[in-house]
C-alpha positions in Angstrom: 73.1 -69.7 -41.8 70.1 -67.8 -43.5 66.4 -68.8 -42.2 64.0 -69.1 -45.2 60.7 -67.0 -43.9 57.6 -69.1 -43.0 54.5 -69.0 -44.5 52.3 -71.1 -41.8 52.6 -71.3 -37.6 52.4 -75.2 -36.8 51.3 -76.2 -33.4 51.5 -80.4 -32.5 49.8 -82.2 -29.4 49.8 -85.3 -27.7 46.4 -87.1 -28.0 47.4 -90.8 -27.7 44.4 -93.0 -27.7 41.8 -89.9 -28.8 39.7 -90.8 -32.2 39.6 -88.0 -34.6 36.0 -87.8 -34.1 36.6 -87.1 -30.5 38.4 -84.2 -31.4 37.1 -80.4 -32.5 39.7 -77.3 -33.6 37.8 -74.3 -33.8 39.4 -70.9 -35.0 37.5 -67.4 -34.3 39.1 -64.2 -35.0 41.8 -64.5 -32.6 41.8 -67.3 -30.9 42.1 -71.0 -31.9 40.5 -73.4 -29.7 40.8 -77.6 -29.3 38.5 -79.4 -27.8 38.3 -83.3 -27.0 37.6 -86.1 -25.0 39.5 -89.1 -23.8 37.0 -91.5 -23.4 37.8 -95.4 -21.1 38.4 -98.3 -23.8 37.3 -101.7 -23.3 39.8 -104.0 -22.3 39.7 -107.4 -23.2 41.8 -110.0 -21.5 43.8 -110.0 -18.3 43.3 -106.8 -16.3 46.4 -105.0 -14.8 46.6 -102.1 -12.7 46.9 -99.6 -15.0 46.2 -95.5 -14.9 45.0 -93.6 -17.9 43.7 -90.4 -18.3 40.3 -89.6 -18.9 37.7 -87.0 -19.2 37.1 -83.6 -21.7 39.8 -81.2 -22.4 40.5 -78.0 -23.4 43.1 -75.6 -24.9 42.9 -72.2 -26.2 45.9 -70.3 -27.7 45.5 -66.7 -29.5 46.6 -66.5 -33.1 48.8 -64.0 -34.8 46.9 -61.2 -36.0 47.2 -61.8 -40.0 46.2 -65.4 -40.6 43.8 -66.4 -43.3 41.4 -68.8 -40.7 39.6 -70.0 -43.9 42.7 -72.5 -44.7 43.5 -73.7 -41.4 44.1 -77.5 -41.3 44.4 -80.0 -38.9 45.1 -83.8 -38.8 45.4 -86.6 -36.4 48.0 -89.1 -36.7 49.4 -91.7 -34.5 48.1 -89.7 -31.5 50.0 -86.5 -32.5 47.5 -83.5 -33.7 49.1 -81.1 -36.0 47.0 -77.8 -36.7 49.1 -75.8 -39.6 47.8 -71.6 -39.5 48.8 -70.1 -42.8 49.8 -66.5 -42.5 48.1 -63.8 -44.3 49.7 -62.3 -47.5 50.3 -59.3 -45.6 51.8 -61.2 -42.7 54.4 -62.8 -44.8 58.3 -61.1 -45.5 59.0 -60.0 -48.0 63.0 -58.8 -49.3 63.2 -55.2 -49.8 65.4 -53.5 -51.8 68.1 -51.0 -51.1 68.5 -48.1 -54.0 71.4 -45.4 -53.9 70.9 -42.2 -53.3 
């Protein structure tokens, strides 16, 4: 079985309830950084006992050394954020070829 080389590094996270606009990605050189808040809803109707986070968060991770940071993209949907990091041209394989002699 023969693994086709990627050209991007995906990451997904759990944000259930978060609004896009409650979330920031930031990428520097190296690092990639999310940022957020879960903020209380209004609930309307009977009130149970119920526990749900709240509060800022943060994550950092570092970021392969060849990525192009200019065409990093993220999306929110249905509570799962997927940020996709294309890898640099020079970054990517590439199938080299094997002459006699």
């Amino acid at each position: 079985m023969s693994r086709r080389p990627t050209r991007r590094t995906s990451s997904k996270g759990e944000l259930p309830g978060v609004q896009r606009d409650d979330v920031q990605v930031e990428a520097s050189s190296a690092v990639l950084t999310i940022t957020g808040e879960f903020k209380e809803r209004e609930r309307i109707g009977i009130l149970g006992r119920r526990t749900r986070r709240t509060g800022r968060f943060e994550f950092r991770t570092t970021l392969p050394a060849a990525v192009e940071s200019e065409a990093i993209t993220a999306s929110l949907q249905e509570g799962v954020l997927t940020v996709k990091v294309p890898k640099a041209a020079k970054a990517k394989r590439r199938r080299v070829e094997i002459t006699a002699g």
